[in-house]
C-alpha positions as CSV (number, residue, x, y, z in Angstrom):
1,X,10.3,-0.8,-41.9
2,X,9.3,-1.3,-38.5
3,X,8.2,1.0,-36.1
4,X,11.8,2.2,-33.8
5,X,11.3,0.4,-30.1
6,X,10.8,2.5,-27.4
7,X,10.5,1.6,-23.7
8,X,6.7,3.6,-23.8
9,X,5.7,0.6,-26.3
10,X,5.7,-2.5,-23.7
11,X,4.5,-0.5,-21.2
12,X,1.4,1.0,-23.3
13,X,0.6,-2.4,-24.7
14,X,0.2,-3.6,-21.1
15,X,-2.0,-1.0,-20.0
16,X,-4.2,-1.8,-22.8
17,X,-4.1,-5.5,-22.1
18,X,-5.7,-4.5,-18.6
19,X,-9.8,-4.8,-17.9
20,X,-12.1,-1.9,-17.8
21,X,-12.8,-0.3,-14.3
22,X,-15.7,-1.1,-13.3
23,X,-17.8,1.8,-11.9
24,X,-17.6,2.7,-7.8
25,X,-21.3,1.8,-6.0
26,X,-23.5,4.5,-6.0
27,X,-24.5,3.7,-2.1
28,X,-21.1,5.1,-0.8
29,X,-21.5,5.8,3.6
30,X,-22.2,8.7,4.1
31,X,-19.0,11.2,5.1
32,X,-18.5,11.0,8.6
33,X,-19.0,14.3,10.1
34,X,-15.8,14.3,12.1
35,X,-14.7,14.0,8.6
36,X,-16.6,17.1,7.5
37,X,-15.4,19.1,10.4
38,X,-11.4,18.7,9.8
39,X,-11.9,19.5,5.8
40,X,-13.8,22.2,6.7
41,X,-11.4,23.7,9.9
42,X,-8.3,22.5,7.6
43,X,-10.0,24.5,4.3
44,X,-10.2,27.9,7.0
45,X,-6.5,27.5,8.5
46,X,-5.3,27.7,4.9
47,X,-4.3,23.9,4.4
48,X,-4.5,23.8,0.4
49,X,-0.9,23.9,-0.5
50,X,1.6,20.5,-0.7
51,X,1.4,19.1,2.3
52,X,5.0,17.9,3.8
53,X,6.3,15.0,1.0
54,X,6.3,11.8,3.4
55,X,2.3,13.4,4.3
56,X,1.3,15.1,7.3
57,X,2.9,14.5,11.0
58,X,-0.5,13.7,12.6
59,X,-2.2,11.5,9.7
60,X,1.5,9.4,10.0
61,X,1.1,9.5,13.5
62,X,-2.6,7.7,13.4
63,X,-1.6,5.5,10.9
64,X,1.4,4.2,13.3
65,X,-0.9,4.4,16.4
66,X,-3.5,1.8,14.6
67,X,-0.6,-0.3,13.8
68,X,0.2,-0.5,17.5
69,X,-2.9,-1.2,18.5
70,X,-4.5,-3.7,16.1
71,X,-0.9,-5.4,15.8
72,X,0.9,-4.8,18.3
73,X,4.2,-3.7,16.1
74,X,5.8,-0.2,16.9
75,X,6.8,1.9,14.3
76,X,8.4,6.1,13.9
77,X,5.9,8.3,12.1
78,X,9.0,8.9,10.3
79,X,8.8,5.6,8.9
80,X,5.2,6.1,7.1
81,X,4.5,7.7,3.7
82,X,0.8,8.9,3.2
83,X,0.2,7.8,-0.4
84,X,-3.0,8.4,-2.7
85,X,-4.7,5.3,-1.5
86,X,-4.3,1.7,-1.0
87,X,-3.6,1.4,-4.9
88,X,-0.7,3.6,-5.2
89,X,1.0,2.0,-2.3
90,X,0.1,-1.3,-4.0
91,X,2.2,-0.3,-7.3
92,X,5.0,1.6,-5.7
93,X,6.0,-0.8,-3.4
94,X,5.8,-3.4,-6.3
95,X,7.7,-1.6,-8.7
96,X,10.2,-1.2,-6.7
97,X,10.9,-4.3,-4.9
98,X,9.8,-6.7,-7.0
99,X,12.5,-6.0,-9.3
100,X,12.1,-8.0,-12.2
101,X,11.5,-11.3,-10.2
102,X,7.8,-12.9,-9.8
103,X,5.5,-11.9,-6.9
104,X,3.8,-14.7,-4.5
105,X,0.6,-14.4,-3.4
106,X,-1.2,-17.4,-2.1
107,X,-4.6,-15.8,-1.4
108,X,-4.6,-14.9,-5.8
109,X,-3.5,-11.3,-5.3
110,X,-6.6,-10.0,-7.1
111,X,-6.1,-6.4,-5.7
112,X,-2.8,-6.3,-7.1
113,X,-3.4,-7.8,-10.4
114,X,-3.4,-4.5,-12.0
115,X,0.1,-3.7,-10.5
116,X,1.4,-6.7,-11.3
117,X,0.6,-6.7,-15.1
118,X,1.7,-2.8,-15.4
119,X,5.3,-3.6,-14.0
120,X,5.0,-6.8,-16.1
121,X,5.9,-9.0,-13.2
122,X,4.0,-12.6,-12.7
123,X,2.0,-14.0,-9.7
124,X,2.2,-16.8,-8.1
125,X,-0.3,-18.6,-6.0
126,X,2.0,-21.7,-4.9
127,X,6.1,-21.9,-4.1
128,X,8.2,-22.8,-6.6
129,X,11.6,-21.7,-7.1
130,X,12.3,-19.5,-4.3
131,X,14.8,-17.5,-5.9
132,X,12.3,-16.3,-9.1
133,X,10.6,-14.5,-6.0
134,X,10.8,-10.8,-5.0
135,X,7.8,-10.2,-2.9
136,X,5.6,-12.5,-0.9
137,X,2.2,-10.3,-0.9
138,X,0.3,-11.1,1.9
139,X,-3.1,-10.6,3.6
140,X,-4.5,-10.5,7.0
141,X,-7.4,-13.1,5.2
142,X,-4.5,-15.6,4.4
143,X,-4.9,-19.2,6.2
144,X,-2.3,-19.0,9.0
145,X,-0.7,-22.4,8.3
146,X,0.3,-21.2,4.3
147,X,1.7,-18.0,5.8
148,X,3.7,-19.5,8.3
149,X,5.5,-21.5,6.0
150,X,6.0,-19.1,3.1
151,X,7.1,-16.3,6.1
152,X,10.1,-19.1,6.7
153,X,10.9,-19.5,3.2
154,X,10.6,-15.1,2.8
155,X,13.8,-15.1,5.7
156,X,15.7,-17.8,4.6
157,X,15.2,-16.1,0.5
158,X,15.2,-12.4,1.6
159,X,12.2,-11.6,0.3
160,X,10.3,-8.3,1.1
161,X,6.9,-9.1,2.5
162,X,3.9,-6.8,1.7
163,X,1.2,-7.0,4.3
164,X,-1.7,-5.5,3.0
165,X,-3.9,-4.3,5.9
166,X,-6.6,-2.9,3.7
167,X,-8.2,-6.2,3.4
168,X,-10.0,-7.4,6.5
169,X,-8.5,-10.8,8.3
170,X,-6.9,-11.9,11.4
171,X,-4.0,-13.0,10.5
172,X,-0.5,-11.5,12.9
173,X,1.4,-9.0,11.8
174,X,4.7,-11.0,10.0
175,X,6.9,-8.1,11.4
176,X,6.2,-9.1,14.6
177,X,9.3,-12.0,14.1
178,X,12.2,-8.6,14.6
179,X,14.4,-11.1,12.2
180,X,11.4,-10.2,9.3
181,X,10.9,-7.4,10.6
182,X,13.2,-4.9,8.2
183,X,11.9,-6.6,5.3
184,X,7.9,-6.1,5.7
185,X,6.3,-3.0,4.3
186,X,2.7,-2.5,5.5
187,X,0.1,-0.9,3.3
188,X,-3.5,0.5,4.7
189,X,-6.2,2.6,3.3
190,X,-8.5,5.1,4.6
191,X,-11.0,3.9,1.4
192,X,-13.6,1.7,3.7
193,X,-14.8,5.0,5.5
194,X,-13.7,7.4,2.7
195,X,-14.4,5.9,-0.3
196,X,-13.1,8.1,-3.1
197,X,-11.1,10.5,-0.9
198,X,-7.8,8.6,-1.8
199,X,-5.5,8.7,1.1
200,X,-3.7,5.4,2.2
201,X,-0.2,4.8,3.4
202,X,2.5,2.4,3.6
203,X,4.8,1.5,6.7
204,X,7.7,0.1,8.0
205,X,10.9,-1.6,6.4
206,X,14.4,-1.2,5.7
207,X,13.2,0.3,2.3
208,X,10.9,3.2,3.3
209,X,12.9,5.7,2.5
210,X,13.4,4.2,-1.0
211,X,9.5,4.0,-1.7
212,X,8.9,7.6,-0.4
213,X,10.9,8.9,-2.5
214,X,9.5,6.3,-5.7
215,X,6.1,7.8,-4.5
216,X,7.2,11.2,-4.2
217,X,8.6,10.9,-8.0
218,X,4.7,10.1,-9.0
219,X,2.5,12.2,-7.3
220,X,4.6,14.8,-4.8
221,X,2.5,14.2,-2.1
222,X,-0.9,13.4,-1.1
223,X,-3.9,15.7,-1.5
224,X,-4.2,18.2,1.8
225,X,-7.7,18.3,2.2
226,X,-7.7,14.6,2.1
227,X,-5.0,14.2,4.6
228,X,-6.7,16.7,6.7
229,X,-9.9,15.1,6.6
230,X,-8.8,11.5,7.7
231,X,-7.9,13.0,10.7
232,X,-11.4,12.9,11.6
233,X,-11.7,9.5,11.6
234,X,-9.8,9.2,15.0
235,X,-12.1,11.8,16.5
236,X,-15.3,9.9,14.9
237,X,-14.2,6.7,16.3
């Protein structure tokens, strides 16, 4: 007799088909001590319950200001989720966009491999049919010319665009086009200057509200202290 199918079964066998983590560097920066100063003032005032869902008003706020100024693309606090880092907003945006189609990534979409494989959805690195594509993941390290091209084919196919701004390039922002616009989530981290903290967020898009509440589903909301914390980052720089 065979073992009864259940939908845990596909999804365990894929987790166990991913690699090992490999262990964080031991020569982490040191914490800011801006950093140090809002945990500590946001530790005094009480801030250790669940934060708002969507993440705390200011850190939202920051996390829109940045946009504006290393993008130029404007965006509502109300629009931002604070999530547990870069990785979380990686797989929620996935799982719920990609929607059983494939994912193109023409940079390789290493940091979403993981994703990827747990919501059993295949990456790309090159176009082929358009309409086996849900998400174009891209990266501000893509070459401009590939971008450019695949942005066309993303508004003439509907597909989201994930823009993942935790990975260091150049490239523009794709929601500067306003016809792309409703269609591109952004997705940053705090990790760089925090390492281990876990506090990223995601942006923008006609689906926000529909990953904020995918997110919410997971996790409730982002740890306080954390969220607190990375407010000190504005102050230290």
């Amino acid at each position: 007799m065979s073992a009864p199918y259940t939908l845990a079964r596909p999804l365990a066998a894929r987790i166990a088909a991913l690699a090992e983590p490999t262990e964080s560097p031991a020569d982490a920066p040191p914490v800011p001590q801006a950093v140090i100063d809002a945990a500590a003032s946001a530790l005094e005032s009480g801030q250790t319950h669940y934060t708002d869902r969507p993440g705390i008003e200011p850190l939202r706020t920051q996390a829109v200001s940045m946009l504006g100024k290393r993008y130029g693309i404007e965006l509502d606090p109300g629009q931002v989720t604070i999530t547990c880092g870069a990785t979380e907003a990686r797989f929620v945006a996935l799982k719920q966009l990609a929607a059983g189609k494939a994912i193109l990534a023409p940079g390789g979409g290493v940091s979403i491999a993981q994703a990827a494989a747990l919501i059993g959805a295949p990456i790309l690195t090159t176009l082929g049919e358009p309409t086996d594509i849900g998400v174009f993941y891209l990266t501000p390290a893509d070459d401009p010319a590939v971008a450019q091209l695949l942005l066309d084919a993303a508004l003439a196919y509907g597909w989201w665009v994930i823009f993942d701004t935790a990975l260091p390039g150049s490239l523009a922002h794709p929601a500067l086009n306003a016809a792309l616009a409703p269609k591109v989530i952004s997705i940053g981290s705090y990790s760089e200057a925090l390492p281990g903290w876990r506090v990223g967020w995601m942006a923008g898009s006609s689906a926000h509200n529909k990953l904020r509440g995918y997110k919410q589903s997971m996790t409730i909301c982002t740890t306080s202290i954390s969220q607190w914390a990375a407010l000190g980052l504005e102050t230290e720089a």
